[in-house]
Phi, psi and omega in degrees: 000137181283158158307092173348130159307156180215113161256133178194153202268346202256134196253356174214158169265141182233166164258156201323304167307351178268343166283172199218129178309129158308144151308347196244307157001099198271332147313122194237090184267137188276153187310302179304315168302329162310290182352279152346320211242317193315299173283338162293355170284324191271338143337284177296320171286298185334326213272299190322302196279000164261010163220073176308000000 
């Protein structure tokens, strides 16, 4: 199976701190829903990196 085409305007990986919310970005998420989402995320990146 091939790699899915990625169309993206951004050309490097940063680390999570560096990133910073757009200003126009009218989406707002509360601390707790960011929570909420933290361990299945972090699951799934675990799950990735134990399958390059």
């Amino acid at each position: 199976m091939s790699e899915p085409e990625i169309r993206c305007s951004y050309s490097r990986m940063v680390a999570v701190g560096e990133l910073k919310p757009h200003p126009k970005n009218p989406n707002k998420h509360p601390r707790k829903g960011q929570l909420a989402l933290d361990e299945p995320v972090r699951k799934n990146l675990a799950g990735l990196e134990d399958n390059p």
